[in-house]
Backbone as CSV, one residue per row, in Angstrom:
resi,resn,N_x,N_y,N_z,CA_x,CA_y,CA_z,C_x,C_y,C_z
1,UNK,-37.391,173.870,61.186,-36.357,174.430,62.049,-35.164,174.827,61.203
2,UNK,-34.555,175.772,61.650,-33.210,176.630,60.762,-32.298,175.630,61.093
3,UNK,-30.700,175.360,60.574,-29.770,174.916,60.937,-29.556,174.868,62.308
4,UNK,-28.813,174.191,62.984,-29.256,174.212,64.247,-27.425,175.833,64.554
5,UNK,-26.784,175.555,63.566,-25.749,176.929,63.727,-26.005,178.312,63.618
6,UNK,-27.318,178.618,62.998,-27.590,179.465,62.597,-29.015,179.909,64.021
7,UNK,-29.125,178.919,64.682,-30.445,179.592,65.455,-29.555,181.072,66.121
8,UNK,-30.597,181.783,66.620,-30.885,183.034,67.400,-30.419,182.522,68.706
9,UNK,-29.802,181.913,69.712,-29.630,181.245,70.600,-30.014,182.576,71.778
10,UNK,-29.374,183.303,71.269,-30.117,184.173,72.677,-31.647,184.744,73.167
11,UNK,-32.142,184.701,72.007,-33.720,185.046,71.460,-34.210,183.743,72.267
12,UNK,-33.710,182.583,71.376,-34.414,181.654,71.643,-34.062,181.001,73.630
13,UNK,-32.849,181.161,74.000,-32.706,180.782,75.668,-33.960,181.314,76.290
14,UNK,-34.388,182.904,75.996,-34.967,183.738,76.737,-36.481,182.684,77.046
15,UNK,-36.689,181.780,75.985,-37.473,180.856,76.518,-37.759,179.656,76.901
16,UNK,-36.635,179.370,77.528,-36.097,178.447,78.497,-36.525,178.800,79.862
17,UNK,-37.017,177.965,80.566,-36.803,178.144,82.566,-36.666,177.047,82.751
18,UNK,-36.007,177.367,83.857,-35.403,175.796,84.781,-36.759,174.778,85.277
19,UNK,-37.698,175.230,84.976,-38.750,174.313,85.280,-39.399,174.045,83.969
20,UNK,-39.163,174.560,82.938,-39.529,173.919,81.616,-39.802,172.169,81.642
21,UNK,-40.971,171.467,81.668,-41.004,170.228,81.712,-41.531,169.501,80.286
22,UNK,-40.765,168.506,80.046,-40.763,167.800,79.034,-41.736,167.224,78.562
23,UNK,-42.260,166.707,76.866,-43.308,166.623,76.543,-43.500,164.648,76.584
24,UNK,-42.253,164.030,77.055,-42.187,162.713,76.655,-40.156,162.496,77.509
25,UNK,-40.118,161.656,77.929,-38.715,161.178,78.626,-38.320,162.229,79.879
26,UNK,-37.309,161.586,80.273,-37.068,161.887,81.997,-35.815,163.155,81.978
27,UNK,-35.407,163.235,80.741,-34.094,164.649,80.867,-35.222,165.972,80.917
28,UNK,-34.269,166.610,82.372,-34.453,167.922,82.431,-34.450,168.780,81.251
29,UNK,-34.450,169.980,81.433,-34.020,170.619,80.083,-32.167,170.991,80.221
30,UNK,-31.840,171.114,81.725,-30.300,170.804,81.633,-29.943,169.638,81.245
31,UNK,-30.440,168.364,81.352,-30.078,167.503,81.065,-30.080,167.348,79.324
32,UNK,-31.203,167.891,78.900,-31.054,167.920,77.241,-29.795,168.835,76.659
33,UNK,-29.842,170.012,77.187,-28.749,171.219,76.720,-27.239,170.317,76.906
34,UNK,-26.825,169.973,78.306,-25.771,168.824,78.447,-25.796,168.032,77.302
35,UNK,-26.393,167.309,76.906,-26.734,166.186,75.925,-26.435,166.818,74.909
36,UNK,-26.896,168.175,74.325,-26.326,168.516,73.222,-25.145,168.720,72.947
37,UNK,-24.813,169.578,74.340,-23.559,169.860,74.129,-22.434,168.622,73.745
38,UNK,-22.647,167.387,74.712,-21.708,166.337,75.079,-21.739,165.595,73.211
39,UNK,-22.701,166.110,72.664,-23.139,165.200,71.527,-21.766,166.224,70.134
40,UNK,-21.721,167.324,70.626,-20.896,168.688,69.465,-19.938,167.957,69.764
41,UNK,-19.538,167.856,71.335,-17.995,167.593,71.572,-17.481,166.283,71.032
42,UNK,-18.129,165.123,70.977,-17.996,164.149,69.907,-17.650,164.416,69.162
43,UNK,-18.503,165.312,68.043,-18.182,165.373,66.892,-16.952,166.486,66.292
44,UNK,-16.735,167.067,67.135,-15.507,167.856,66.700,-14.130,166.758,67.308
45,UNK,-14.189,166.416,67.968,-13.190,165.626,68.263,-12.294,165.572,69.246
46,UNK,-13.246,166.821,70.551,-12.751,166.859,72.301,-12.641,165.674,72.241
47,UNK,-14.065,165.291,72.449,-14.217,163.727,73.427,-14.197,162.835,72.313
48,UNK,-14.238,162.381,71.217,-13.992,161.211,70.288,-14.218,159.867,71.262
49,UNK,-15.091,159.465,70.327,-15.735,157.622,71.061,-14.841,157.015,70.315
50,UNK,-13.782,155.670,70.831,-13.960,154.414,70.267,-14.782,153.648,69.608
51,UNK,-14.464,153.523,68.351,-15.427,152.345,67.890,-15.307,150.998,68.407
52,UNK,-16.206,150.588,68.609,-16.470,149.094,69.225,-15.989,148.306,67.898
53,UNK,-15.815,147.027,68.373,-15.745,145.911,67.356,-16.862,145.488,66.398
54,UNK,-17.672,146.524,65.786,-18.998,145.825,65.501,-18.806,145.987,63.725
55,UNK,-19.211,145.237,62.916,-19.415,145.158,61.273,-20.378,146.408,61.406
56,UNK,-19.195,147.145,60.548,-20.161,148.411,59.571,-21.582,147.872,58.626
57,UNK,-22.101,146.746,58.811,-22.921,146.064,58.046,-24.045,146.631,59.364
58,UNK,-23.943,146.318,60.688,-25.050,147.178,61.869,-25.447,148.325,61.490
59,UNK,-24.834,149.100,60.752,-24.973,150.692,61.183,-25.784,150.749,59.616
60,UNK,-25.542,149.874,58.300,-26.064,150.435,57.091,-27.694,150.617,57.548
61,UNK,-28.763,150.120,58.016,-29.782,150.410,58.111,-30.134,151.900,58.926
62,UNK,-29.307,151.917,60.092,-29.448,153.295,60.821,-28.667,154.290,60.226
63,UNK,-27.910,154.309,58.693,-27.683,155.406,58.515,-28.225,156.040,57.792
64,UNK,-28.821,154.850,56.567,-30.726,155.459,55.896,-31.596,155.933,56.753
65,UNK,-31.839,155.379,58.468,-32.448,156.694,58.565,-31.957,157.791,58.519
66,UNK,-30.547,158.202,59.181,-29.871,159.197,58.937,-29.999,159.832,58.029
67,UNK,-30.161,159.853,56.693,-29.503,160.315,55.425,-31.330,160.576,55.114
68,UNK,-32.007,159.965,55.352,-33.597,159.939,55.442,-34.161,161.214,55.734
69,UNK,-35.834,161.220,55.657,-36.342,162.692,56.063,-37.126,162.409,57.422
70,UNK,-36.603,161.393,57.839,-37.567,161.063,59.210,-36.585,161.697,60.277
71,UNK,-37.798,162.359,61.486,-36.708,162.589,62.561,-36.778,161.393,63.760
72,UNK,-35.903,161.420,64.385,-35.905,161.060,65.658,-37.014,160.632,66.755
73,UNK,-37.424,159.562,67.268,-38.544,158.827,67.084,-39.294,159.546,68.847
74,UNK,-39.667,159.747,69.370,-40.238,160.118,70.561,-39.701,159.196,71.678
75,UNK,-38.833,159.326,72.258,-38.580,157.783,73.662,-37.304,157.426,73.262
76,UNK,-36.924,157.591,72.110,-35.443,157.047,71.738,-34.637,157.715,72.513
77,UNK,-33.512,155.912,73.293,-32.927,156.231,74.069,-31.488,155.954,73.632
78,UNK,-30.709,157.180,73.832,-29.035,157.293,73.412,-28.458,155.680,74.044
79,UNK,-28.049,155.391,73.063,-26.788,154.834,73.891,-25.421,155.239,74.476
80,UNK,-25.363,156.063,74.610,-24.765,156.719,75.818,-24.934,156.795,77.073
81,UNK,-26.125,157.140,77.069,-27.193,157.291,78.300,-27.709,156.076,78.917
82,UNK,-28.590,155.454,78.131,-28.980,154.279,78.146,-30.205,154.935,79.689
83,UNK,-30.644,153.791,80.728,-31.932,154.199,81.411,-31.511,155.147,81.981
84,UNK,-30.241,155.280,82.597,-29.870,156.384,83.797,-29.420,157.708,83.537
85,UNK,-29.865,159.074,83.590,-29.381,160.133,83.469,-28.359,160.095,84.029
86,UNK,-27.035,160.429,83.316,-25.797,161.017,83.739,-25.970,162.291,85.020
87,UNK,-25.126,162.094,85.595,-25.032,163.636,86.783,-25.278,165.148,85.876
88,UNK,-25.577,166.175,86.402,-25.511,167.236,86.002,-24.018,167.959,85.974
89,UNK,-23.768,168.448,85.017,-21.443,168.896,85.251,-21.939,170.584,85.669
90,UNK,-23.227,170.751,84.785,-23.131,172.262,84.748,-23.639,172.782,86.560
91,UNK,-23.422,173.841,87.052,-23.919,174.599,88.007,-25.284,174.743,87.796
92,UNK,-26.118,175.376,87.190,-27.091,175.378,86.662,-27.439,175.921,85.151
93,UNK,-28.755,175.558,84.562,-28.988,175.991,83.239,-28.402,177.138,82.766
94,UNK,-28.233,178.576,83.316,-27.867,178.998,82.546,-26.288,178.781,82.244
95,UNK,-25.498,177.895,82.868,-24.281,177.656,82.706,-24.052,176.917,81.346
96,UNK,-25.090,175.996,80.995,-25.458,175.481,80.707,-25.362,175.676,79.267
97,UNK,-26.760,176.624,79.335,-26.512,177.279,77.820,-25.749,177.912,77.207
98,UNK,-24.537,178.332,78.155,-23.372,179.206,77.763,-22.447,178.277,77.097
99,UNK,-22.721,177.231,77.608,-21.064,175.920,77.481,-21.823,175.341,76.048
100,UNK,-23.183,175.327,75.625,-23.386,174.916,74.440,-23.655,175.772,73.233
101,UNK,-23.855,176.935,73.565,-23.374,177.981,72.366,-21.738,177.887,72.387
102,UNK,-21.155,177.773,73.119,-19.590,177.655,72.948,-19.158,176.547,72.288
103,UNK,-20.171,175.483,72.516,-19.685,173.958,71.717,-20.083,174.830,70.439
104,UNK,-20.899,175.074,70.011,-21.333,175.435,68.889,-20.530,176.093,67.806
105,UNK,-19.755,177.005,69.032,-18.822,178.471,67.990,-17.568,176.942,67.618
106,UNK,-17.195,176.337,68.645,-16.290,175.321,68.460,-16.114,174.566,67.413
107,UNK,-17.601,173.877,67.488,-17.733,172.876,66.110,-17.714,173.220,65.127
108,UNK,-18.210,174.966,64.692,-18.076,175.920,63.965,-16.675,175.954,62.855
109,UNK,-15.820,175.977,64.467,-14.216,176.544,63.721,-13.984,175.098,63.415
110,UNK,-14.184,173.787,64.243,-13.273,172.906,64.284,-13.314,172.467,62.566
111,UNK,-14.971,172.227,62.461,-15.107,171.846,60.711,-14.249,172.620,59.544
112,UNK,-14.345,173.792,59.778,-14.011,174.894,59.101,-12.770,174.659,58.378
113,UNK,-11.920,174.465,59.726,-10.332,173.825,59.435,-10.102,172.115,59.261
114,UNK,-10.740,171.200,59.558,-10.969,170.407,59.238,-12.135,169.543,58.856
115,UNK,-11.733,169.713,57.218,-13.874,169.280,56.504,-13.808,167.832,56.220
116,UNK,-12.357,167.445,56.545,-12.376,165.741,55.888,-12.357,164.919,57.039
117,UNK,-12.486,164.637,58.639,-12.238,164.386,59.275,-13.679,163.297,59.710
118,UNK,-13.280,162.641,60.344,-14.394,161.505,60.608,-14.434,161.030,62.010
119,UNK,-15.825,161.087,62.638,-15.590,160.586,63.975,-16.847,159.670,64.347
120,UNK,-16.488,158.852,65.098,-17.590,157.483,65.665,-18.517,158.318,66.107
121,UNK,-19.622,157.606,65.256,-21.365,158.254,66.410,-21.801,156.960,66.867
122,UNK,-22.124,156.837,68.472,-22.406,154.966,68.449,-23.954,154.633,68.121
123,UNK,-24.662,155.395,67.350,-25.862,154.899,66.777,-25.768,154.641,64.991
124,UNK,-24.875,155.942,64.501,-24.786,155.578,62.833,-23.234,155.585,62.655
125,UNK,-22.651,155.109,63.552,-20.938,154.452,63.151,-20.219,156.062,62.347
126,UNK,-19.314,155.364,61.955,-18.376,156.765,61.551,-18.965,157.219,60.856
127,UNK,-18.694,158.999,60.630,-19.533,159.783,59.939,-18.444,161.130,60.149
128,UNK,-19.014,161.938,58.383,-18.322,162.838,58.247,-18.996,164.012,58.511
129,UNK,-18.177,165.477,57.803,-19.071,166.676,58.329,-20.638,166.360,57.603
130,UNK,-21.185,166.619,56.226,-22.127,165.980,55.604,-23.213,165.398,57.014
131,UNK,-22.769,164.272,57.746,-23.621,163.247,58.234,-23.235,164.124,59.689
132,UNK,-22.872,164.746,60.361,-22.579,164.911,61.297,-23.915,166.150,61.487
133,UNK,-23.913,166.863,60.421,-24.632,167.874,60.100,-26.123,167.573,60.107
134,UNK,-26.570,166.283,59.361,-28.156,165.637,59.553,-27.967,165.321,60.670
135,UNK,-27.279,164.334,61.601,-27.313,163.872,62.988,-27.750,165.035,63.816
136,UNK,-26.934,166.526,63.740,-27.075,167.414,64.771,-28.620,168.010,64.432
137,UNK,-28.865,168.281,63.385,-29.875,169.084,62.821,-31.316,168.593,63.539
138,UNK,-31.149,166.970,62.836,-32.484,165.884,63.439,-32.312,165.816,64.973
139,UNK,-30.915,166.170,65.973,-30.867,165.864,67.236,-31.763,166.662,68.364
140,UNK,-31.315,167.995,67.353,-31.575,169.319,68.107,-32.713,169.091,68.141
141,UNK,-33.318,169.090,66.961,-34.831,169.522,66.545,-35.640,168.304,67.839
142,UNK,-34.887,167.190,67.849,-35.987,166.318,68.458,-35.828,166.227,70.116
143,UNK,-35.035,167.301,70.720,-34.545,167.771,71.983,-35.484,169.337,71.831
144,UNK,-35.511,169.868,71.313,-36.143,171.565,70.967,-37.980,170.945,71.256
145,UNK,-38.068,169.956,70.353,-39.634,169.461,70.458,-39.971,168.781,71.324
146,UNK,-38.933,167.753,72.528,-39.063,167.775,73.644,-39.709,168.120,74.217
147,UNK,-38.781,169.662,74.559,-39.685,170.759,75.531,-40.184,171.850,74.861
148,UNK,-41.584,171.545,73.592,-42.249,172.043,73.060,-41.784,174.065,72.684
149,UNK,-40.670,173.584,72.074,-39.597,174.514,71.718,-39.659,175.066,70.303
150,UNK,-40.186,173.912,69.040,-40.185,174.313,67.774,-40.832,175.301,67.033
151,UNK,-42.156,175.449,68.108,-42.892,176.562,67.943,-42.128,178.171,67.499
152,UNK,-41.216,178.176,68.557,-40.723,180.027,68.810,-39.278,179.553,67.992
153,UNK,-39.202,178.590,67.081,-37.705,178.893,66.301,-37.863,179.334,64.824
């Protein structure tokens, strides 16, 4: 898969439908596109998580996978999410995909102007552009293969 900044996003929507069903877990495909999006806005620093009280000593094993060539395991569940899908914010998908090419142009500029900046991920703890960049790359890809997506990228 290409960078996930660099995909064709309009090429690639065109094969999207709202009934697109998943190859493994319970998110729609709005519910994945949401998820991506909600995941950019983290990392540029809309929504910024609190770090919890936890020893950066938790996170050294999950950030070798990070930094690793493994992706994202089939069933792995966000902690964010945890069992319950969040509500839907968007109207429908194609709203959808509009608000996450826009995270995209966002995270775009936000790095651009700021490359030293660091923000909480609550699976591999703080992380910079570098790590923010494997996180999104491995995220996409394992949301894209979801809904048997990797094929047409």
């Amino acid at each position: 898969m290409e960078d996930f900044r660099t995909i064709n996003y309009k090429l690639f929507f065109e094969n999207l439908k709202d009934d697109s069903k998943p190859k493994w877990g319970k998110m729609s495909l709005q519910h994945a596109i949401e998820h991506l999006s909600d995941s950019l806005l983290i990392s540029n620093g809309k929504n910024p998580l609190k770090m919890p009280e936890i020893p950066t000593q938790t996170f050294d094993h999950l950030r070798k996978f990070l930094l690793g060539k493994n992706q994202f395991p089939q069933g792995f569940i966000s902690p964010l999410i945890g069992d319950d899908l969040p509500d839907l914010r968007n109207e429908n998908l194609e709203n959808a995909k509009k608000e996450l090419v826009n995270e995209i142009e966002n995270y775009k500029i936000f790095w651009s102007e700021n490359p030293n900046a660091k923000f909480y991920n609550p699976t591999f703890g703080i992380l910079n552009f570098k790590e923010w960049e494997l996180f999104h790359n491995k995220h996409f890809r394992h949301h894209f293969n979801q809904f048997g997506l990797i094929d047409i990228l």
